[in-house]
C-alpha positions in Angstrom: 65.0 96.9 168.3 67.6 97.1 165.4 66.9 93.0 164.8 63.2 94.3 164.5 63.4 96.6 162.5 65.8 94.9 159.7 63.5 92.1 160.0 60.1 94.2 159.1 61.9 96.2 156.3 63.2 92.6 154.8 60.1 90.9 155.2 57.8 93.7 153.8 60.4 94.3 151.2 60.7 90.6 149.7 56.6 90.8 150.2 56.3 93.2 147.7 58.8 91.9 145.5 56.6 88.3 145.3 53.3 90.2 145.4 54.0 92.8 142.1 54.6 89.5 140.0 51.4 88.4 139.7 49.7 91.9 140.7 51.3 93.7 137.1 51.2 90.2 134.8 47.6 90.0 135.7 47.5 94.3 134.9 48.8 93.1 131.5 46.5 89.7 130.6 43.8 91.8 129.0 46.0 92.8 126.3 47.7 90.2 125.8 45.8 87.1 127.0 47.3 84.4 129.7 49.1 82.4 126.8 52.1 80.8 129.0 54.5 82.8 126.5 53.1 85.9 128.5 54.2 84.7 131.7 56.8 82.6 131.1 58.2 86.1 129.5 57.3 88.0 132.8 58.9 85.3 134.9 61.8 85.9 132.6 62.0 89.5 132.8 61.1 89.8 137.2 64.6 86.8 137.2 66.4 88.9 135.2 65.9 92.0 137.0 65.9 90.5 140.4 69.8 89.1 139.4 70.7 92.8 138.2 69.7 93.8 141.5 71.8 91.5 143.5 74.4 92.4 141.3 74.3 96.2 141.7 74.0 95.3 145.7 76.9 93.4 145.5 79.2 96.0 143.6 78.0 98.7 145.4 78.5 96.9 149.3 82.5 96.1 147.4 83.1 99.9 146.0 81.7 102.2 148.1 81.7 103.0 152.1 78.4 102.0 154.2 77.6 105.4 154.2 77.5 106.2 150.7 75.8 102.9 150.0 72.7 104.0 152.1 72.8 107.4 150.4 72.9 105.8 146.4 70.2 102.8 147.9 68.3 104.9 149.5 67.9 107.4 145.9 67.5 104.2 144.3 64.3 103.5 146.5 63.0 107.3 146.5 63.3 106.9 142.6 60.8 104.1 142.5 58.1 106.3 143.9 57.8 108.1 140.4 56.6 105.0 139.2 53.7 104.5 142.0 51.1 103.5 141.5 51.5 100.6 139.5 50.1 101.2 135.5 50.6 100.3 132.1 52.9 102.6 130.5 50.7 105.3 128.5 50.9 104.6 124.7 52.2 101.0 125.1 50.3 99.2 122.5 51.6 95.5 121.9 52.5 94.8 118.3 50.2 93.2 116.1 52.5 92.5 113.3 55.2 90.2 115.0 56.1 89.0 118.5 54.9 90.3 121.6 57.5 89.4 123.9 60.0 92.4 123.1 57.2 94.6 123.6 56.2 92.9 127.0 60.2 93.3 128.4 60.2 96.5 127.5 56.7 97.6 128.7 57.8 95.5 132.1 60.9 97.6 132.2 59.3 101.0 132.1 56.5 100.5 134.1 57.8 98.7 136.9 61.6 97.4 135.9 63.0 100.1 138.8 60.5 99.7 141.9 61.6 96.1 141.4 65.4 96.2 140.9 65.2 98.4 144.0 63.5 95.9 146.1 65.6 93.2 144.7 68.4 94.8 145.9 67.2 95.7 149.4 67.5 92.3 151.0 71.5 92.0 150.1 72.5 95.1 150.9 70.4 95.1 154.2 72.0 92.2 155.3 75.1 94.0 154.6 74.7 96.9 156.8 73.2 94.9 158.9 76.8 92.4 159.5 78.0 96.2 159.6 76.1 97.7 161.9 78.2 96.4 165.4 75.5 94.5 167.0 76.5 91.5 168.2 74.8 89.1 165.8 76.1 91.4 162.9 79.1 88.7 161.9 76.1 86.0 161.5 73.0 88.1 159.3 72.2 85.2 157.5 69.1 84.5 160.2 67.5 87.6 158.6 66.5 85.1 155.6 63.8 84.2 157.9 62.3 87.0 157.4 62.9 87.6 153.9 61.6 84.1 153.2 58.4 84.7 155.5 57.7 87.8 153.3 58.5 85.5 150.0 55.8 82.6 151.1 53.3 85.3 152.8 52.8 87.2 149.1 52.8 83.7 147.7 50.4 82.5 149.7 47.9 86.1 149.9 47.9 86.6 146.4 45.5 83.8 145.2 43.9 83.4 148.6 43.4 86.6 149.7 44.0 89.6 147.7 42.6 87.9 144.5 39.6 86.6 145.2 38.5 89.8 147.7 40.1 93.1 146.1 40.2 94.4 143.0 43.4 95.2 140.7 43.2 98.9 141.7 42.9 98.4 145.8 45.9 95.7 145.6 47.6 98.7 143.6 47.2 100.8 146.4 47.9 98.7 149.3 51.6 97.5 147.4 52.2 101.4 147.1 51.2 102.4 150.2 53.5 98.9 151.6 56.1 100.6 149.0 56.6 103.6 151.4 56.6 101.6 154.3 59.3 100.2 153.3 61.3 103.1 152.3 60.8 104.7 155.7 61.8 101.2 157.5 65.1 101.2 155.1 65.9 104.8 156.4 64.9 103.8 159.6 66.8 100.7 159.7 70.3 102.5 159.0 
């Protein structure tokens, strides 16, 4: 059951993660237009944010005890709620007058920069407890990229062929933060 469970929370978790990508860039097109400067500047800002994630996995798994590390993640996680559901920050207007792609980072960062480091960070520090957690496949959690790549490929592969072309902006909105607290209650549940 604990294989399960680690399993669901990783594979809804990197789901999300690979769904908001396209789900908030698209949110953003009508101001800015699809130029490739637009994505290539969200791509930019969701590998940026994803490596600050692992990091802060990786120095908090090194400086503080299992317990405490669920504690701080699980804050973390609870903290991204206050940015559901997914929006453009109020009074964000881009620039007209020089570059767009400061504004873009920062309106990225503020409206969905934490929900995102916290999800980033969920599949490290899962694995973690999980090579912590005494089972006997614990010394060995690297199998539990299965599931983390399934979710990866699944959100891929939904988001152009199924959520796009049948659901609007605002339903994928709510579906991603209703799948959001899912995977909040599967992390608590999980540890």
């Amino acid at each position: 059951m604990l294989i399960l469970i680690y399993s669901v929370a990783l594979c809804f978790s990197a789901f999300l993660l690979f769904w908001i990508e396209p789900l908030f860039t698209k949110m953003v097109l009508p101001i800015l237009g699809g130029s490739p400067a637009v994505w290539n500047t969200a791509l930019m800002f969701f590998q940026l944010v994803l490596l600050l994630g692992y990091g802060y996995a990786y120095v908090l798994s090194r400086v503080t005890r299992p317990r405490w590390q669920v504690w701080i993640h699980g804050v973390v996680l609870v903290i991204g709620l206050m940015f559901l559901p997914l929006a453009i920050a109020h009074g964000w207007m881009p620039p007209s007058d020089r570059s767009p792609i400061p504004w873009l980072l920062g309106l990225l960062a503020v409206s969905i920069g934490w929900p995102f480091f916290a999800l980033s960070a969920s599949a490290p520090l899962l694995q973690a407890w999980f090579a912590k957690s005494g089972h006997r496949l614990g010394a060995d959690p690297y199998f539990l990229y299965v599931a983390s790549n399934l979710g990866s490929l699944l959100a891929l592969m939904a988001f152009p062929f199924l959520f796009e072309p049948t659901m609007s902006l605002a339903e994928q909105n709510r579906i991603w933060m209703l799948t959001y607290f899912l995977v909040v209650a599967l992390i608590g549940g999980a540890v």
